[in-house]
Each structure stands twice: as C-alpha cells, then as structure tokens.
BAFI-3210 file (N, C-alpha, C; in Angstrom, 3 decimals, decimal comma, padded with zeros to 6 digits):
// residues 243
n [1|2|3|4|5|6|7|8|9|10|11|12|13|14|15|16|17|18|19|20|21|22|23|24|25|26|27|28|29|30|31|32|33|34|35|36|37|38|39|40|41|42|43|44|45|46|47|48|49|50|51|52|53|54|55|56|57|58|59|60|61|62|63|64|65|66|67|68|69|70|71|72|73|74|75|76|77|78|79|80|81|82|83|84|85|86|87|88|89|90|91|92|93|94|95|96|97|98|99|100|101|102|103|104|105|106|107|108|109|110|111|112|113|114|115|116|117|118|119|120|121|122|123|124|125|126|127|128|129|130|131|132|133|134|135|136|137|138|139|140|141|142|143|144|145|146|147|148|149|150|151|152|153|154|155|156|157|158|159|160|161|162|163|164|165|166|167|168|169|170|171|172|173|174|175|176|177|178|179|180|181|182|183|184|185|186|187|188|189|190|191|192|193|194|195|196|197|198|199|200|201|202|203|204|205|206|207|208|209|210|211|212|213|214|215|216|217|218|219|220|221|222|223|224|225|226|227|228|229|230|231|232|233|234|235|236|237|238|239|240|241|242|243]
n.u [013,463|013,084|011,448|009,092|006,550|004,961|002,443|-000,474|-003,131|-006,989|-007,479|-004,885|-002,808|-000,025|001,373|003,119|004,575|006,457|008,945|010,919|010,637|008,024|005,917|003,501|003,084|001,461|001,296|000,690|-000,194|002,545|003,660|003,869|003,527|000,999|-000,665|000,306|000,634|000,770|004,559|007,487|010,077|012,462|014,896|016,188|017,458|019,164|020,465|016,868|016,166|014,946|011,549|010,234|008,574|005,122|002,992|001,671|-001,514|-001,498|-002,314|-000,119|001,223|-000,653|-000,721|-000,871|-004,068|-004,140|-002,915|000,019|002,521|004,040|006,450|004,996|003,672|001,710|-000,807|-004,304|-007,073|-011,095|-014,380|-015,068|-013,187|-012,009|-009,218|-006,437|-004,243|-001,443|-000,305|002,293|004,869|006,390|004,107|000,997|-001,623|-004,474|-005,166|-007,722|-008,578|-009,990|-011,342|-010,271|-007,408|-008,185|-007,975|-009,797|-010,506|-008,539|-007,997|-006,600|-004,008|-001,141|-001,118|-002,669|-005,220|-008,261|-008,301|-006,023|-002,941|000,219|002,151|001,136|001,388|000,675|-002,119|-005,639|-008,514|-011,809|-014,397|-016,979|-016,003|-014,526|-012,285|-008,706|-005,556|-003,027|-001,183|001,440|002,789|001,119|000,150|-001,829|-004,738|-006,277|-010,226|-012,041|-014,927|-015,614|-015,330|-013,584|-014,546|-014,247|-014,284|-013,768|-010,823|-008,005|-006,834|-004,981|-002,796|-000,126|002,437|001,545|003,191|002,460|-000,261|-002,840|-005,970|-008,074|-009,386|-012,960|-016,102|-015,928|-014,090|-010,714|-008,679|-004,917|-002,713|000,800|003,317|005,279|008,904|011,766|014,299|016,742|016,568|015,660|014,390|011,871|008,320|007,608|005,440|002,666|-000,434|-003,642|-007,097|-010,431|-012,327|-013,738|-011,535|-011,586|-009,084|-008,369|-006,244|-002,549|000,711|004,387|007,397|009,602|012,964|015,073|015,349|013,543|010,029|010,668|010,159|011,726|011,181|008,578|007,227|005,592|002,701|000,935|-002,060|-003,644|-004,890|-006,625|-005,195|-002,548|-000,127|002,679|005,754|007,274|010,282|012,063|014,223|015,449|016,193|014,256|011,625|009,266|007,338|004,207|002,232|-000,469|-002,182]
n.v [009,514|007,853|004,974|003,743|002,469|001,000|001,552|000,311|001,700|001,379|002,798|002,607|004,167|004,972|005,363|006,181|005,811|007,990|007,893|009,587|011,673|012,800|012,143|011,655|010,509|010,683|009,117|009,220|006,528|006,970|007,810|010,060|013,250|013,456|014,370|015,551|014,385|016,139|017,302|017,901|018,289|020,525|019,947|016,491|014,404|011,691|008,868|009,397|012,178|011,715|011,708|014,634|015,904|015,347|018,846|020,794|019,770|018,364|015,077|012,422|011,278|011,665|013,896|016,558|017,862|017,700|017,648|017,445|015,061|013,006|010,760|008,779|005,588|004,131|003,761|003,914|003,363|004,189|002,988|005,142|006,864|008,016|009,054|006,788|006,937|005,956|007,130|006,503|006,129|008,503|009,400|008,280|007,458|007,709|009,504|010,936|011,846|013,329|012,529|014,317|015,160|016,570|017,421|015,416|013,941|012,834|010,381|008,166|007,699|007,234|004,413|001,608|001,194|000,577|002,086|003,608|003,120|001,477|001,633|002,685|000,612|-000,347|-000,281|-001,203|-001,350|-001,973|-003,258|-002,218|-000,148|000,016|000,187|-001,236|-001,592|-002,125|-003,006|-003,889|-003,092|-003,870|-006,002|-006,569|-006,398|-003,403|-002,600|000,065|002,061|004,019|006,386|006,525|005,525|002,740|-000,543|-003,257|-005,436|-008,181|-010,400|-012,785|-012,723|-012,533|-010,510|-007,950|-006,662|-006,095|-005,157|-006,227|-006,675|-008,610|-007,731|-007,560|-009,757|-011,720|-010,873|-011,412|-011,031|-010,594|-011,097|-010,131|-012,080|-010,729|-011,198|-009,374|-008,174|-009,038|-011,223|-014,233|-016,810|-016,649|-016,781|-015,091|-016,334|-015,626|-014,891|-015,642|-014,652|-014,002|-011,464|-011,038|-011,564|-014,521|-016,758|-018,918|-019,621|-020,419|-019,504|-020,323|-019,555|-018,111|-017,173|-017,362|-018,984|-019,771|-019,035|-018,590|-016,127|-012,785|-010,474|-008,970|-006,420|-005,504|-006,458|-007,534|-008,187|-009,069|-010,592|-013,478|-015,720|-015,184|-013,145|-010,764|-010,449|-008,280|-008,229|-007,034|-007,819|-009,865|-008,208|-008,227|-008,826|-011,402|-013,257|-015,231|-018,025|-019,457|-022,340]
n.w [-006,595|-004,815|-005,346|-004,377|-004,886|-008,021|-009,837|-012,119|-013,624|-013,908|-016,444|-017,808|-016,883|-015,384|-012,430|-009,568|-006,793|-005,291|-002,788|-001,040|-002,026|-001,005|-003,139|-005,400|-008,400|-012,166|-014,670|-018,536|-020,425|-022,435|-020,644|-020,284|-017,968|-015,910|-013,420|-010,950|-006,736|-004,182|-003,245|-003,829|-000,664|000,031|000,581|001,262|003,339|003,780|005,411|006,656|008,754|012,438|013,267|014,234|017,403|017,915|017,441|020,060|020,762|017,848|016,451|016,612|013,630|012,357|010,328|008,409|007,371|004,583|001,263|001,195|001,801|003,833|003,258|001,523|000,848|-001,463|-003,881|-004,806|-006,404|-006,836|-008,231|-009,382|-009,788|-007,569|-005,916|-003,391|-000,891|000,534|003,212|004,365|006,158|007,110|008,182|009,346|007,942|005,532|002,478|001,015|-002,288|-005,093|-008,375|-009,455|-008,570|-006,114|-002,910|-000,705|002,004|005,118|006,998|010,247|012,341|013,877|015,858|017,892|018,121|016,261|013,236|013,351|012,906|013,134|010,786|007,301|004,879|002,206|000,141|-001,161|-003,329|-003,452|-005,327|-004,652|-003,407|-000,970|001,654|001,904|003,928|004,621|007,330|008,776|011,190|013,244|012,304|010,648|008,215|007,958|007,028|005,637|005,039|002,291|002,874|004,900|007,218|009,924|009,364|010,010|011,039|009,167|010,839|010,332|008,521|008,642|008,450|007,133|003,880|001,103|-001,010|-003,010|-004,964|-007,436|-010,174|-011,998|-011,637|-009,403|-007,046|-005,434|-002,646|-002,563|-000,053|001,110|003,691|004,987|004,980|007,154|005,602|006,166|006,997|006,436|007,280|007,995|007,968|004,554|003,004|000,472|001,161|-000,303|000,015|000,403|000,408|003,017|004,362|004,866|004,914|001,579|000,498|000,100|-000,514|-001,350|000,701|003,112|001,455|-001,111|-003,806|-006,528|-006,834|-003,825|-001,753|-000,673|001,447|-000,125|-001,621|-003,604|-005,246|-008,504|-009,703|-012,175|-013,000|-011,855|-011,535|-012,565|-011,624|-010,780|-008,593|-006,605|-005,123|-002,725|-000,502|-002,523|-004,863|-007,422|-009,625|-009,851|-012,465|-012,052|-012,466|-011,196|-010,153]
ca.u [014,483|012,844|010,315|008,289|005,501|004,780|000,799|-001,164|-005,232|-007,454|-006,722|-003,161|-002,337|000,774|001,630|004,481|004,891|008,105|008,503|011,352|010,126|006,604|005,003|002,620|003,270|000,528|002,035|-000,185|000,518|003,583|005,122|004,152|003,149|-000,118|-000,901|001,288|-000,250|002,070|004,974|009,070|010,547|013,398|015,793|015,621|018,401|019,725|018,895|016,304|016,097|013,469|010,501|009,749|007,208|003,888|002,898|000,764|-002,950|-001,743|-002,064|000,858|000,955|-001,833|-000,202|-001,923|-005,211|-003,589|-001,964|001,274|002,636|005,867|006,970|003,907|004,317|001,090|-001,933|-005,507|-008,380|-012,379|-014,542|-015,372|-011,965|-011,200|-007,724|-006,425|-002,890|-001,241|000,803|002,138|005,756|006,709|002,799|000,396|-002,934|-004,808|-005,516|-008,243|-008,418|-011,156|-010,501|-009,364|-006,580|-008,182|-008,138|-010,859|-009,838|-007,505|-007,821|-005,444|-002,934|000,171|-001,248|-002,891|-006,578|-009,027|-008,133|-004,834|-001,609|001,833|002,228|000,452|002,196|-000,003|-003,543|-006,080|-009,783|-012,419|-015,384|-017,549|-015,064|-013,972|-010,803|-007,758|-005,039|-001,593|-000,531|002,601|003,594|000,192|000,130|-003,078|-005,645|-007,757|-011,095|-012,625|-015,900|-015,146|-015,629|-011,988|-014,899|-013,530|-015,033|-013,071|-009,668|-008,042|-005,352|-004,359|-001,894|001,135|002,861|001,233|003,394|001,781|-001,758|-003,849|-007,226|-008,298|-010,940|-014,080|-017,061|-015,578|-012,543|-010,001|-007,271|-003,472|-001,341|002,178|003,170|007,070|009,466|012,067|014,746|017,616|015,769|015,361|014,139|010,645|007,474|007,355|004,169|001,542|-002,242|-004,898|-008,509|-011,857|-012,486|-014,435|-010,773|-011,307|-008,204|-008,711|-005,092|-001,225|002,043|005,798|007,738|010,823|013,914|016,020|014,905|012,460|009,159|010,468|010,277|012,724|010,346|007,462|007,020|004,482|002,358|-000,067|-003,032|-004,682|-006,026|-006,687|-004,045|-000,872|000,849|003,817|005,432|008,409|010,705|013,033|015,113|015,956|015,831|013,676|010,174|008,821|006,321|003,881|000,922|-001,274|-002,901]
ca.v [009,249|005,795|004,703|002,747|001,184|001,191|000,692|000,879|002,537|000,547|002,889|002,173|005,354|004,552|006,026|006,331|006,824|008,367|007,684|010,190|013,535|013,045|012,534|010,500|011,121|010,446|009,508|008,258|005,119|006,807|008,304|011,838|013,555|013,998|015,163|015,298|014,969|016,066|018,128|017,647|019,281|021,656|019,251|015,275|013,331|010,182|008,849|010,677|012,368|011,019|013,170|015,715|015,398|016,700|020,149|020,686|019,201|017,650|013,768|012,123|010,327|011,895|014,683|017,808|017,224|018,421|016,838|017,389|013,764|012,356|009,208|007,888|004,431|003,028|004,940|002,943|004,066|003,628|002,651|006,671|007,714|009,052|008,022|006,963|007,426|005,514|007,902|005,497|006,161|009,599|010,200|006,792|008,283|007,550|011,073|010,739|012,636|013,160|012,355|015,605|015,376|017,582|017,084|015,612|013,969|012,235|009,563|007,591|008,088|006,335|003,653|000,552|000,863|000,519|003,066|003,850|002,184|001,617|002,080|002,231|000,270|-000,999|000,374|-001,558|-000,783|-002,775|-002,972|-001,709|001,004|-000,542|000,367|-002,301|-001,027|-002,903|-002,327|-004,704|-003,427|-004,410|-007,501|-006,706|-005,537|-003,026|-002,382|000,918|002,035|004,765|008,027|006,110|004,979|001,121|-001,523|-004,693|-005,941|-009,247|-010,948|-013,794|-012,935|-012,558|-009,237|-007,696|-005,655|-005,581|-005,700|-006,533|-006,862|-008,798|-007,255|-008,887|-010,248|-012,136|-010,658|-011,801|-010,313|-011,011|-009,991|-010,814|-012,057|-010,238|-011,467|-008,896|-008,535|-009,563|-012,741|-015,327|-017,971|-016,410|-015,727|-014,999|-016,993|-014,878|-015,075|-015,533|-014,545|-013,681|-010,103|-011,037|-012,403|-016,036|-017,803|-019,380|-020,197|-019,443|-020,577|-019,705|-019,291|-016,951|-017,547|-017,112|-019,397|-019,661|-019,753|-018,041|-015,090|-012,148|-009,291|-008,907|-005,077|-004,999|-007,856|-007,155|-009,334|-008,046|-011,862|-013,776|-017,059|-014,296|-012,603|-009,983|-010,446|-007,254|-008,594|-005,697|-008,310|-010,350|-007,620|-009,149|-009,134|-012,944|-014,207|-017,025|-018,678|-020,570|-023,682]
ca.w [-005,582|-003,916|-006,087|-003,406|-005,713|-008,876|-010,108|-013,123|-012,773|-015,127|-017,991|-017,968|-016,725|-014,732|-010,834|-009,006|-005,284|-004,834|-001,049|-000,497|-002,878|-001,080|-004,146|-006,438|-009,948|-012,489|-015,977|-019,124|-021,088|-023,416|-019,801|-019,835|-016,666|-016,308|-012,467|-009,427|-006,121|-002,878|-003,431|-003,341|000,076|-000,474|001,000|001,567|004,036|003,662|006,379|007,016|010,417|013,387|012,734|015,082|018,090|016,903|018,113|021,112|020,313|016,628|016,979|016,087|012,613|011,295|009,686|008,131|007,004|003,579|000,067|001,574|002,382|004,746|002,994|001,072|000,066|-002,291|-004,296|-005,204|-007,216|-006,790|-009,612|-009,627|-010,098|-006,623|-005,302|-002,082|-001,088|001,669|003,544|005,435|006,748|008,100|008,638|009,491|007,539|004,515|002,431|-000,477|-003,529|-006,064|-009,918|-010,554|-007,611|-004,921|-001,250|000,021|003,845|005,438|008,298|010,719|013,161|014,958|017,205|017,932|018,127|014,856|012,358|013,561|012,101|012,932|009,425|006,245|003,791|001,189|-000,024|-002,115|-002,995|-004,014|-006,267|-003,607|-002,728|000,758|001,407|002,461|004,152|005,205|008,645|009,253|012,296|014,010|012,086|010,445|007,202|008,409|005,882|005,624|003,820|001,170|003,396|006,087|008,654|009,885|009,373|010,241|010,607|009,087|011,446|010,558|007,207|009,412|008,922|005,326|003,604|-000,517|-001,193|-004,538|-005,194|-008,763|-010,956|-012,576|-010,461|-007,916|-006,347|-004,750|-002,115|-002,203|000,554|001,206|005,295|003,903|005,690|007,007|003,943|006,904|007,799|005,557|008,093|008,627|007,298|003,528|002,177|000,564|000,980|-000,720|000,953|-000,079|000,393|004,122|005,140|004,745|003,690|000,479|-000,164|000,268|-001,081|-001,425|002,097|002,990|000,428|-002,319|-004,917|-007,311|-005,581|-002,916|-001,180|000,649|001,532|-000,728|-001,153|-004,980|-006,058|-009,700|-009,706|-013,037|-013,019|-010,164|-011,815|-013,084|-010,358|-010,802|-007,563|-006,491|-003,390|-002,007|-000,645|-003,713|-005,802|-008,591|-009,989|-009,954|-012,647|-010,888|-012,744|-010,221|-010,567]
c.u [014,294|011,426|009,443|007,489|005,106|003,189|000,361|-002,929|-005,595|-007,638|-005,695|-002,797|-001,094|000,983|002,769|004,602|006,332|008,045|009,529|011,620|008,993|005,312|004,156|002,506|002,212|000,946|000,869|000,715|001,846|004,238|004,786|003,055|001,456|-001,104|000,202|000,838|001,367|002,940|006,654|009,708|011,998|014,719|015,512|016,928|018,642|020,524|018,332|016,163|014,768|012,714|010,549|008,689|006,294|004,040|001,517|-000,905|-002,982|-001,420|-000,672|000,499|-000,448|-001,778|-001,364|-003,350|-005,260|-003,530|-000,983|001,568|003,978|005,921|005,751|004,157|003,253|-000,218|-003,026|-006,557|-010,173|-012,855|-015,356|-014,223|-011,289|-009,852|-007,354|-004,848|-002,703|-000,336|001,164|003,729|006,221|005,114|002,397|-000,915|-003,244|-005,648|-006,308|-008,482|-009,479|-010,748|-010,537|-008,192|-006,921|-008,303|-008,932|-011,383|-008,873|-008,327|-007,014|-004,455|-002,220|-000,855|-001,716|-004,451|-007,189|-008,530|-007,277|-003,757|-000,142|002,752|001,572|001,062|001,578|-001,465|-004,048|-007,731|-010,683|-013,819|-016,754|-017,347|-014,583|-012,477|-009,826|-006,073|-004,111|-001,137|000,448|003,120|002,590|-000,021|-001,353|-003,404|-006,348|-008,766|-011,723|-013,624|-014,658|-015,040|-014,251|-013,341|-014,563|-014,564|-014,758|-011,359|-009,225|-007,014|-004,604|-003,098|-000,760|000,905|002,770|001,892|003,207|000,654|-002,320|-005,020|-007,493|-009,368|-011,600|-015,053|-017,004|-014,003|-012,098|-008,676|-005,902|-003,179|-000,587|002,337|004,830|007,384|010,775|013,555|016,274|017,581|015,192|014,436|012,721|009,774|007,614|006,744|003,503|000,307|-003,071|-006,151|-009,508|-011,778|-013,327|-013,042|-010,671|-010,214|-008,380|-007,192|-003,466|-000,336|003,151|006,356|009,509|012,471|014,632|015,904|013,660|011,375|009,170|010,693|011,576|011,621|009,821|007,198|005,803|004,197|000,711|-000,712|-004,120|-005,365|-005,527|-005,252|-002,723|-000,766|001,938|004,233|007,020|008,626|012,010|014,287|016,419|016,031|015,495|012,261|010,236|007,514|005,631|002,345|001,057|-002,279|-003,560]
c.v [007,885|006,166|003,610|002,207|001,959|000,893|001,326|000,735|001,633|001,533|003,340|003,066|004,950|005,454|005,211|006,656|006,876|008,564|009,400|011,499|013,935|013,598|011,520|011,205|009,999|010,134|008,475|006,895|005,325|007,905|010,075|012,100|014,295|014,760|014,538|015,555|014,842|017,053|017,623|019,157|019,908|020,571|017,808|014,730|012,376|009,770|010,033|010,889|011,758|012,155|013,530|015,248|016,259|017,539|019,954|020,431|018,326|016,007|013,408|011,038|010,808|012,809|015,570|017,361|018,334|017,620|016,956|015,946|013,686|011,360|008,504|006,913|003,601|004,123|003,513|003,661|003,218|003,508|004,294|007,633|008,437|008,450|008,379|006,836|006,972|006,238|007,569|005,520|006,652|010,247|008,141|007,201|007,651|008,952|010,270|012,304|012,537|012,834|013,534|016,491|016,363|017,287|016,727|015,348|013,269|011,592|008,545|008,453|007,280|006,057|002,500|000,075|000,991|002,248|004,069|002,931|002,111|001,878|001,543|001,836|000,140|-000,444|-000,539|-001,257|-001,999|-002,539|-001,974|-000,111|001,004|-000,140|-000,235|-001,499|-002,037|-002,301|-003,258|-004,527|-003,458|-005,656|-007,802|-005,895|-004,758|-002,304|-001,381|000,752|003,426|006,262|007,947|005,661|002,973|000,384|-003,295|-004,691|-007,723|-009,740|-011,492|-014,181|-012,725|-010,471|-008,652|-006,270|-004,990|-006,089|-005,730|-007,479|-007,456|-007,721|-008,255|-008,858|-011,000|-012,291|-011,022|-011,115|-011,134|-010,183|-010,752|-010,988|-011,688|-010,562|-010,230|-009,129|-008,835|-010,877|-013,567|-016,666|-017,743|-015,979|-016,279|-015,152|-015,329|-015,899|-015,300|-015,360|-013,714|-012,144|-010,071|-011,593|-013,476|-016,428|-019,090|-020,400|-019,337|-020,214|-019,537|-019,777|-018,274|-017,655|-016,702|-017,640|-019,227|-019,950|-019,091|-016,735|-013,932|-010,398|-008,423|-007,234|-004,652|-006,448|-006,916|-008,297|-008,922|-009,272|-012,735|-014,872|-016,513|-013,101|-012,314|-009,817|-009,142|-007,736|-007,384|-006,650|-009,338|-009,669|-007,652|-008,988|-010,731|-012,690|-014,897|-017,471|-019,568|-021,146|-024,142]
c.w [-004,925|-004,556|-005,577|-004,220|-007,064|-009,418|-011,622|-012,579|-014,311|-016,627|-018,311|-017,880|-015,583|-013,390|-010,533|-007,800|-005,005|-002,846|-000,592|-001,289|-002,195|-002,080|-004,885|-007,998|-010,848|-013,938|-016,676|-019,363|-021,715|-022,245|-019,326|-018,430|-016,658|-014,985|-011,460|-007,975|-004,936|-003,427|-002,987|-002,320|-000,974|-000,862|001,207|002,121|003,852|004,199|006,464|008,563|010,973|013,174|014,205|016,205|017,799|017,859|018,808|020,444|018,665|017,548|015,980|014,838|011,832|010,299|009,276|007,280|005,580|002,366|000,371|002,575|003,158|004,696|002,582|000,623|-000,517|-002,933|-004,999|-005,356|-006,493|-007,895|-009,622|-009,660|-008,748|-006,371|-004,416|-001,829|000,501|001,973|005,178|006,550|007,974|008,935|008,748|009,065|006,340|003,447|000,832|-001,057|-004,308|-007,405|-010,559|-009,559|-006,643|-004,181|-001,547|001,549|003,515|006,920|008,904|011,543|013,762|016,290|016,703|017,699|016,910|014,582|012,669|013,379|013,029|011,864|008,504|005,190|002,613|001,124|-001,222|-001,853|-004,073|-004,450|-005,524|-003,194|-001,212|000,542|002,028|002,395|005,117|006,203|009,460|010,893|013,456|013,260|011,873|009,280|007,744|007,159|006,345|004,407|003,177|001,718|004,917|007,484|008,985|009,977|009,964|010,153|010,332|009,681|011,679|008,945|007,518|009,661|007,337|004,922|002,067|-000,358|-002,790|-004,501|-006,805|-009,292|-011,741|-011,076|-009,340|-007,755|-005,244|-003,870|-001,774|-001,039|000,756|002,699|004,917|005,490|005,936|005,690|004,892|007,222|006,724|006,230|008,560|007,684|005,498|002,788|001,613|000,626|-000,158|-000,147|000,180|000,438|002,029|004,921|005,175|003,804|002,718|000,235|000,431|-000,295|-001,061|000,162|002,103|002,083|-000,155|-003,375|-005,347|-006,659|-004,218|-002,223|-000,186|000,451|000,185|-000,549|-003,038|-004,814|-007,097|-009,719|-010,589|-013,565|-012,020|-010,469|-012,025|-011,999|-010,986|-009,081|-006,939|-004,885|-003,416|-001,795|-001,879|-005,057|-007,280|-008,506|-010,196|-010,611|-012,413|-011,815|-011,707|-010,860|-009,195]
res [x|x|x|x|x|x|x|x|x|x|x|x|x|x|x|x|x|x|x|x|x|x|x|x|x|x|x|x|x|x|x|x|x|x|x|x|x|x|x|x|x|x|x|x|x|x|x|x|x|x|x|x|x|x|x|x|x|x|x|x|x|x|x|x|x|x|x|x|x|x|x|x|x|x|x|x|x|x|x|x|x|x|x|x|x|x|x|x|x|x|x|x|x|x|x|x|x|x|x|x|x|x|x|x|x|x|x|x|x|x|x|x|x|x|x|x|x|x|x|x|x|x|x|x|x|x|x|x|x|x|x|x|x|x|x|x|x|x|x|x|x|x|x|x|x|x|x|x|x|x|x|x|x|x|x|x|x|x|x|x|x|x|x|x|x|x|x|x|x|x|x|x|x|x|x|x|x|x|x|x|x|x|x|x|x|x|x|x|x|x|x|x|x|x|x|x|x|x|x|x|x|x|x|x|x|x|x|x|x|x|x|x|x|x|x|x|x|x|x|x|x|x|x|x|x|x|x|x|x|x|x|x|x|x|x|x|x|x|x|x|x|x|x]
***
C-alpha cells in the first residue's frame, strides 16, 4: 500500500517496509516471501486518523512493547542477523528482532530528550552494531549501542530524513538534510561523516535538476563512491558517482 523504503540485507534478500499495512516483508533474491514481521490491520484510512491519546500510564509513542507496528518506515540488520525496525510514524520506537524474526525489545518514545524521537525515519547499523537513527523533527542522528541504550547524538546534518552506512573496513555515513517536498528553496544537500559525526563531505542542494535534490527519502551506499539516491519529491531514483 506505501512502500516507504526499500533495502537489500547483505545476502540480497530484499525488504520492504510497507508504511501503511504495518509491515516489513522479507522476500529472497527471485521475490518470494520469506518472513513477515508486523501484521496488516483490518482496515487502513486514507488519511489516516490522529492516533489516539495513549492509555493511562502507556507513554506516548512508544507503542506496545510488541511486533505489532503504527507506520514503520526503515529495517537494518547487524552483522549477527538481528534486525531493527524503525517504527517511526504512528509509534516513535525502535523494536529489534532476532534472525529468526522474534521480538526481542523495543525502545523510544515521542519527545525531545536522548532516546526519544519526534520521529524515527531512517535506521542504519554499523559494523560494531551501533545503531543510527534519523530523527528529522529534532534535527538530529541519535547512536545507540546494540541492546537501544544512547550513546550520542549528531546535530549538525540539518533535518535527516535517509540514512546509509557503507560496508568494508572503514565506513562511512550518508544522510540526507531533505528538504520538505513543498519547498524547494531549502536545505537538500546530503552528508557525508565518519561514523563519530565528523563531516567529511556534502554536495547537491534543494532542486529539480540533475544533482539536485526534492526530499531525499532512500539513499544505497553499497560503495562509499556509487550512491542510489530515492527523492519523494521528484519522484526519481538518482545515480551519483563521487569523485
């Protein structure tokens, strides 16, 4: 139904976060389904209604400490197969999974202070198993170890709404500063930064042409120089070798 991001796991097993089934679909290389984590409600709106106010003592945005998601929008592996699942919309949480899809937590909630979101857009994980987590509407990365305890945030990539991590021995993090997909006049560069946050590099700015940007919502960085870059607003994948 809204196929929020698309990713491949390093053995080309393809994923799918369907934002508005609440689901992550697991398909091999020739497509077939191979686990489904989450679950399609009965019913789905369009629009969807304002969620609900939580119930007396649940925090808001953190949702059930379940596999049942509200609007997930990104999924990222460790080099042990677990996977992490940004369930970032109707909920503001990050829910991990083991590599054989079973619960194992969830952390995050709607707000402002470390390891709470305004939303989780983007999820990436790194060799380590740190976990990088897009939170646009605080205008910040925040890095978890591998068990959701925080570790740092990065705050100077604007407003990040795709993340990618390279692979190999010295990785590198993309994020996008997406500009909204109404607004052309702001924003749009992506990043480049070392995995401690130091900017390394950036290019592109908000647009319509080649080169440039209208809200950045995928970028594939399966080598640090070739970039697949998915803008919402220009509805187009962009090619980019860097030099």
């Amino acid at each position: 139904m809204f196929a929020q991001q698309v990713r491949i796991d390093p053995q080309d097993n393809i994923w799918v976060v369907d934002q508005m089934t609440n689901t992550v679909l697991k398909l091999d290389p020739e497509g077939r389904v191979q686990m489904i984590l989450g679950r399609k409600p009965e019913a789905v709106l369009v629009p969807v209604r304002a969620p609900a106010a939580p119930a007396t003592g649940q925090v808001a945005g953190a949702g059930a400490p379940t596999d049942v998601f509200n609007r997930p929008t990104d999924v990222a592996w460790d080099s042990a197969g677990n996977t992490f699942v940004a369930d970032g919309v109707g909920n503001q949480r990050v829910a991990k999974f083991d590599k054989n899809g079973v619960f194992v937590k969830s952390w995050g909630s709607k707000g402002t202070e470390p390891g709470q979101f305004g939303s989780a857009r983007a999820i990436a994980v790194d060799a380590q198993g740190n976990v990088y987590v897009a939170d646009p509407q605080n205008k910040r990365i925040q890095v978890f170890d591998n068990n959701g305890t925080f570790k740092t945030a990065i705050t100077n990539v604007g407003s990040p709404q795709a993340l990618c991590i390279t692979p190999g021995p010295n990785q590198v993090l993309y994020s996008s500063n997406s500009n909204p997909a109404n607004d052309i006049d702001v924003g749009g560069e992506i990043y480049k930064l070392k995995l401690d946050g130091t900017v390394i590099g950036k290019f592109g700015k908000a647009g319509r042409l080649p080169k440039e940007f209208n809200f950045v919502n995928a970028i594939d960085c399966r080598t640090e120089n070739g970039l697949l870059v998915g803008e919402i607003g220009n509805l187009r994948v962009q090619k980019l070798a860097l030099h």
